[in-house]
N, CA, C and O of each residue as an XYZ file, in Angstrom:
432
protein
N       0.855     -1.181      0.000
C       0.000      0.000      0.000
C       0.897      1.239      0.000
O       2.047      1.237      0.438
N       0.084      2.619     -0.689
C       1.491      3.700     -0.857
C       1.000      4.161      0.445
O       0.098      3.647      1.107
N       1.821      5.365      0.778
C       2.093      5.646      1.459
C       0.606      7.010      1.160
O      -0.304      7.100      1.984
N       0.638      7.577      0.360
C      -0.791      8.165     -0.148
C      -1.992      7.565     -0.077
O      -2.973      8.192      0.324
N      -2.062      6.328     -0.442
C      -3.097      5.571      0.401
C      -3.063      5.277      1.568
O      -4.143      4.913      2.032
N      -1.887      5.304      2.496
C      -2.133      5.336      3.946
C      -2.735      6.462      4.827
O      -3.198      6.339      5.961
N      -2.589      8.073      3.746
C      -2.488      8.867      4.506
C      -4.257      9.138      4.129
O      -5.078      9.423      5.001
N      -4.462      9.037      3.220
C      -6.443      8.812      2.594
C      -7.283      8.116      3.560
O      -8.353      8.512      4.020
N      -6.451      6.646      3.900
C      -7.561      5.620      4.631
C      -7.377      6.192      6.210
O      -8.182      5.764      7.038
N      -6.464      7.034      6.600
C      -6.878      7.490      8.134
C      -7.556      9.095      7.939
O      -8.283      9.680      8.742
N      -7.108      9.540      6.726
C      -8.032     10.596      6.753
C      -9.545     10.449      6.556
O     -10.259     11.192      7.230
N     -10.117      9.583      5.716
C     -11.199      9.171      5.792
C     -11.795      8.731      7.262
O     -12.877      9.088      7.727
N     -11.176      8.181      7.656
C     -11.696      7.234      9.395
C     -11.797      8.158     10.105
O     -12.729      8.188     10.908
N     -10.881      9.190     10.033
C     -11.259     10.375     11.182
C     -12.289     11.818     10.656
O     -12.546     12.858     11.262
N     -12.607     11.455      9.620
C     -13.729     11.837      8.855
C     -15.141     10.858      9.157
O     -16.252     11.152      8.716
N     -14.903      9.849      9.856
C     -15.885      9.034     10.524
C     -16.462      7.967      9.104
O     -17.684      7.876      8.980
N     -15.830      7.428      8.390
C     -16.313      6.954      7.098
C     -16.061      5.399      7.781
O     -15.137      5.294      8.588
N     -16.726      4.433      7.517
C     -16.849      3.121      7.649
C     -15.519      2.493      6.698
O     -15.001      2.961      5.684
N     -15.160      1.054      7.591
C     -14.343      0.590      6.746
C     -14.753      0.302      5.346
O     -14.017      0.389      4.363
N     -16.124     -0.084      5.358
C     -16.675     -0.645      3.722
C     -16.631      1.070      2.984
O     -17.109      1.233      1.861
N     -16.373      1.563      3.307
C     -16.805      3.398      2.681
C     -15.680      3.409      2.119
O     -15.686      3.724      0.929
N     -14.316      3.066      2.784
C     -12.926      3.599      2.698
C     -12.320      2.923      1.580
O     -11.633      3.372      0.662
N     -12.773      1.571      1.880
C     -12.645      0.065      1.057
C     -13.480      0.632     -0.407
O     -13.003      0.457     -1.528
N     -14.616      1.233     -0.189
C     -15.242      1.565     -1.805
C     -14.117      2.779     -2.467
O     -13.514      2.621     -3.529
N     -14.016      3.828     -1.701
C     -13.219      5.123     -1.699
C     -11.914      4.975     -2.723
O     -11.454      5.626     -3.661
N     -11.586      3.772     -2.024
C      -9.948      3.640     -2.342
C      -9.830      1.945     -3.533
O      -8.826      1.785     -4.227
N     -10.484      1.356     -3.540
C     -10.447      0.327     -3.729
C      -9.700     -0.771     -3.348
O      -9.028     -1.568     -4.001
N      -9.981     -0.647     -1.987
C      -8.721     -1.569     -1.369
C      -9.960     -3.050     -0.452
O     -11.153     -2.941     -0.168
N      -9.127     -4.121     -0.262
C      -9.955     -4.951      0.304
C      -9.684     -4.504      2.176
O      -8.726     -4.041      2.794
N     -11.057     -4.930      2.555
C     -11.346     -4.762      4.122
C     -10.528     -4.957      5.200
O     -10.109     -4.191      6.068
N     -10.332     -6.463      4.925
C      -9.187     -6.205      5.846
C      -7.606     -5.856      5.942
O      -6.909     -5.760      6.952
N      -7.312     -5.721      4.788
C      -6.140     -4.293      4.294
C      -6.359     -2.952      4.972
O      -5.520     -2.310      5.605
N      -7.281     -2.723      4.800
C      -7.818     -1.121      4.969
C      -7.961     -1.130      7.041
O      -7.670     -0.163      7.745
N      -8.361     -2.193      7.441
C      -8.621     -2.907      9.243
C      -7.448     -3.145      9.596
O      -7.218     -2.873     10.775
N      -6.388     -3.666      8.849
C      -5.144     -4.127      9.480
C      -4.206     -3.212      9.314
O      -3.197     -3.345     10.006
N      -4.274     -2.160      8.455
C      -3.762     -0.748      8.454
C      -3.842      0.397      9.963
O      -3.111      0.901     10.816
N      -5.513      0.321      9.455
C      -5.843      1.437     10.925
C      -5.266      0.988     11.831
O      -4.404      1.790     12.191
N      -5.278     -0.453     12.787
C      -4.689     -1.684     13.572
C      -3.571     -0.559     14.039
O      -3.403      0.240     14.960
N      -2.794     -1.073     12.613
C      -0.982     -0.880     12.400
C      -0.593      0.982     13.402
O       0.282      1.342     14.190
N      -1.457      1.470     12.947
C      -1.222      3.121     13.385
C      -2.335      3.378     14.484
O      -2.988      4.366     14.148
N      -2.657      2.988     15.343
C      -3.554      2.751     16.167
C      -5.017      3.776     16.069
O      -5.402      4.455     17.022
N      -5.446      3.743     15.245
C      -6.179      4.566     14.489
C      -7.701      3.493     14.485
O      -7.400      2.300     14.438
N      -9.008      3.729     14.520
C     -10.135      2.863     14.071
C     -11.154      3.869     13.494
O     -11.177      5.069     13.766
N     -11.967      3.240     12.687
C     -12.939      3.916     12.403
C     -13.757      4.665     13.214
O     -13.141      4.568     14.276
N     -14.574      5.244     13.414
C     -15.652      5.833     14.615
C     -16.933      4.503     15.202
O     -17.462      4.289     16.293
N     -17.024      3.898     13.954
C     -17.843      2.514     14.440
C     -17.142      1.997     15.620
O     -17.499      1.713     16.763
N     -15.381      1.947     14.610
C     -14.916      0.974     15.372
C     -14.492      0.661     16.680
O     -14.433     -0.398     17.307
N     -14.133      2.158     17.018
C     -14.158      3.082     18.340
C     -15.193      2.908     19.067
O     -15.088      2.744     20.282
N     -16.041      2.913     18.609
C     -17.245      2.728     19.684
C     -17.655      1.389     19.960
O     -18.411      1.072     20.878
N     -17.043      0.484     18.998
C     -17.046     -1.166     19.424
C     -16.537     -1.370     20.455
O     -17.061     -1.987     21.383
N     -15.020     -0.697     20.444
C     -13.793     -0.886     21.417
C     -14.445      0.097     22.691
O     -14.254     -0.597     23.690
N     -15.051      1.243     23.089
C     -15.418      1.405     24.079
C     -16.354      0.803     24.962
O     -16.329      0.683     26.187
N     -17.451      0.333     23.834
C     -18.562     -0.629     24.247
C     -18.109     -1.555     25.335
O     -18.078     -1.477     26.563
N     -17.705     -2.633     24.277
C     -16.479     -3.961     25.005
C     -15.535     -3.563     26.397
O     -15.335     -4.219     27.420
N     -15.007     -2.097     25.951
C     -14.208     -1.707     27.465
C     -15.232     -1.732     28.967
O     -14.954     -2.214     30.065
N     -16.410     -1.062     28.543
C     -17.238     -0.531     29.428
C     -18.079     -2.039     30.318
O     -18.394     -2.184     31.500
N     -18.227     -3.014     29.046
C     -18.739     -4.198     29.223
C     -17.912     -5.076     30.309
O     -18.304     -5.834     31.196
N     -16.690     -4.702     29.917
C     -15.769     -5.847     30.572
C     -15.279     -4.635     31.948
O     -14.923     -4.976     33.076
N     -15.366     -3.577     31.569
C     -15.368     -2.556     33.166
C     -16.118     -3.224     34.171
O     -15.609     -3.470     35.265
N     -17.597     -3.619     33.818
C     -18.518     -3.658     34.746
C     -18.382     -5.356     35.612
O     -19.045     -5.783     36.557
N     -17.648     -5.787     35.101
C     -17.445     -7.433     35.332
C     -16.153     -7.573     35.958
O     -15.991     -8.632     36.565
N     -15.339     -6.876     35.953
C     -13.640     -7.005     36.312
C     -14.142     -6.395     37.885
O     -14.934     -5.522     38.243
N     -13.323     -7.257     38.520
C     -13.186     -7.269     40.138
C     -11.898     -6.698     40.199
O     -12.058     -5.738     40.952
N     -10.492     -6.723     39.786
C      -9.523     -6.513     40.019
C      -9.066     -4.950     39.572
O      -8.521     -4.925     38.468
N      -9.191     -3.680     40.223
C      -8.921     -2.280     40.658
C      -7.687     -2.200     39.351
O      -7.960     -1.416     38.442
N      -6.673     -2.795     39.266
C      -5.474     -2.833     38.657
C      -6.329     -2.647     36.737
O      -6.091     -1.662     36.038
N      -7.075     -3.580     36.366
C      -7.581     -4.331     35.413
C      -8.946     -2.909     34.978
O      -9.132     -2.460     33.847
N      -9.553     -2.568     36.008
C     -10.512     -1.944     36.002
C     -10.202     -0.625     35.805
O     -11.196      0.044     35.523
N      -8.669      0.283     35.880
C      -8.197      1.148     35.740
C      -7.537      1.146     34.601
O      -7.117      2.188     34.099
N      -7.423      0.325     34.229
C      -6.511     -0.099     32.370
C      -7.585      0.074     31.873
O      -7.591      1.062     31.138
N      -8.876     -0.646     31.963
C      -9.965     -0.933     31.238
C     -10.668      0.353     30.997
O     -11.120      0.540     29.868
N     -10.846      1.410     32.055
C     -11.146      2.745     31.759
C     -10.259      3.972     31.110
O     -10.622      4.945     30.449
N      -8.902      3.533     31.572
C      -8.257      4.305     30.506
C      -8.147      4.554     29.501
O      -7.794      5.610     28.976
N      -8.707      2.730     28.701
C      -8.438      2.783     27.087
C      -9.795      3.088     27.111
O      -9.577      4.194     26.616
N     -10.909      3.086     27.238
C     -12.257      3.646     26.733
C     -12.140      4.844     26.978
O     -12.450      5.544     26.013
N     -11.732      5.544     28.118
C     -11.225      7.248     28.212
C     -10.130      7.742     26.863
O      -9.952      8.926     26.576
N      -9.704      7.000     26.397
C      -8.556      7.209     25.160
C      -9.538      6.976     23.689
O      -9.358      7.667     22.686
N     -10.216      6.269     23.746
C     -10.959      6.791     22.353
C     -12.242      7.122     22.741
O     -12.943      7.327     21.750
N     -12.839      7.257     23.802
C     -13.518      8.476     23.927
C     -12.981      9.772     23.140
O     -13.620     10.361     22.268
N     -11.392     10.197     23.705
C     -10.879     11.455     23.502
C     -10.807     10.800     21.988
O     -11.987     10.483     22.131
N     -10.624     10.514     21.215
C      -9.843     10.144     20.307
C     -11.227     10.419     18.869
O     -11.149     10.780     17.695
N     -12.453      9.992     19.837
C     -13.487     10.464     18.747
C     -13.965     12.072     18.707
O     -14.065     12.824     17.738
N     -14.184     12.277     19.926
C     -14.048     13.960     20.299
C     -13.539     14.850     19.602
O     -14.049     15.871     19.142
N     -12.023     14.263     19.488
C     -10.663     14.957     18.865
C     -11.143     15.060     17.217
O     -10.595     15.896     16.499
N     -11.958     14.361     16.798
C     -12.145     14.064     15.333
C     -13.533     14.301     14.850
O     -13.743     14.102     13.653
N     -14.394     14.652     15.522
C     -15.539     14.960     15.451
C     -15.444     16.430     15.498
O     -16.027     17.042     14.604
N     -14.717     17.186     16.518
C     -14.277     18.412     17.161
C     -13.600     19.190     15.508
O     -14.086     20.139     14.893
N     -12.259     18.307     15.131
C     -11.711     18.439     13.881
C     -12.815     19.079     12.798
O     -12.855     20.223     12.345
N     -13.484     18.215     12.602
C     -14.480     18.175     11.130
C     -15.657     18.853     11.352
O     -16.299     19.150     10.345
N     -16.187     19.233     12.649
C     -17.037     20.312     12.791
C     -16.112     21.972     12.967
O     -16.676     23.055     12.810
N     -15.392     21.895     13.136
C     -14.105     23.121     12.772
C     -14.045     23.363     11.418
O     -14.099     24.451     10.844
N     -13.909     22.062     10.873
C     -13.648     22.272      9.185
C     -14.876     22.787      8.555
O     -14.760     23.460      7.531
N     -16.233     22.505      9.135
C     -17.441     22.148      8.197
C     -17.846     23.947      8.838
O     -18.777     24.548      8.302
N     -17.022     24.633     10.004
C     -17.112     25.775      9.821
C     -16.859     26.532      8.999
O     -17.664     27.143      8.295
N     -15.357     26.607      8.977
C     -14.809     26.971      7.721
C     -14.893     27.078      6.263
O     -14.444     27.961      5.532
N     -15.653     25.854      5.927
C     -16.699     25.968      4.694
C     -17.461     26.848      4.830
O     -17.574     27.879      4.167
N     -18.207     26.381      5.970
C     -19.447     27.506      5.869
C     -19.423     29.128      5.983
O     -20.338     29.757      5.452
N     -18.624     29.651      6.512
C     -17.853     30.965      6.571
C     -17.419     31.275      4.999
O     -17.807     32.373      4.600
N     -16.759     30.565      4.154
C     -16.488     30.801      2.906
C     -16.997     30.624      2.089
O     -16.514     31.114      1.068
N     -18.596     29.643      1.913
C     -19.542     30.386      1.207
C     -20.054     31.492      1.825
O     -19.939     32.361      0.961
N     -20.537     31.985      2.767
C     -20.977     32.868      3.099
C     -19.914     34.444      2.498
O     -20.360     35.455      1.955
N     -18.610     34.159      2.816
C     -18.685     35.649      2.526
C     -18.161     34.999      0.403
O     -17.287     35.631     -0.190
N     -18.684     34.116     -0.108
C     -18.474     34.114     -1.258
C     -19.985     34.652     -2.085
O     -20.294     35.156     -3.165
N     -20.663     34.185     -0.820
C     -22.385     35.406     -1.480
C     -22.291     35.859     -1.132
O     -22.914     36.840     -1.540
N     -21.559     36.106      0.017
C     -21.864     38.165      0.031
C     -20.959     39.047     -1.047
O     -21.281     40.222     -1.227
N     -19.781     38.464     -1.793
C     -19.510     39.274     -2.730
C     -20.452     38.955     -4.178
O     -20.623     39.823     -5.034
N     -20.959     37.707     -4.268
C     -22.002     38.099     -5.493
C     -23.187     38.853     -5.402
O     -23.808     39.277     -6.377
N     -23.583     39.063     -3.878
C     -24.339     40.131     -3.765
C     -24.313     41.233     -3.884
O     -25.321     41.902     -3.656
């Protein structure tokens, strides 16, 4: 995979696009595109929320304080991690919107 397609399939994911989206996008197979994100510790926003799910699941069942403090850290880490990227692209989708705006106000 180039290195231009590496930098597409995490820009897409933190654009919140599904692996099958990224996989149509780029034409790459699924789990290429899964064992990539993997590689750079990067997941889709689905996938993120799989991995917090599962954290939160296995939070509520773990007896051991040690286990139960790992287990909230990494769901506290892509918590931040979707935030960070949601936060991103509503910044951006400002910025659009600011530049049509003053692009009708000069055709006005």
């Amino acid at each position: 995979m180039t290195t231009g397609k590496e930098q597409h399939i995490q820009e897409l994911a933190s654009q919140g696009k599904t692996i099958v989206q990224i996989c149509r996008a780029l034409g790459l197979h699924w789990s290429d595109v899964r064992s990539y994100l993997r590689s750079v510790d990067k997941r889709s926003w689905r996938g993120a929320k799989v991995v917090i799910t599962n954290r939160l699941k296995k939070l509520a069942l773990e007896a051991d304080p040690k286990k139960r403090q790992h287990l909230a850290d990494e769901a506290d880490r892509w918590v931040d991690y979707l935030y960070s990227d949601a936060k991103r692209l509503g910044d951006e989708v400002d910025q659009v919107r600011k530049a049509l705006q003053r692009g009708l106000q000069v055709i006005d």
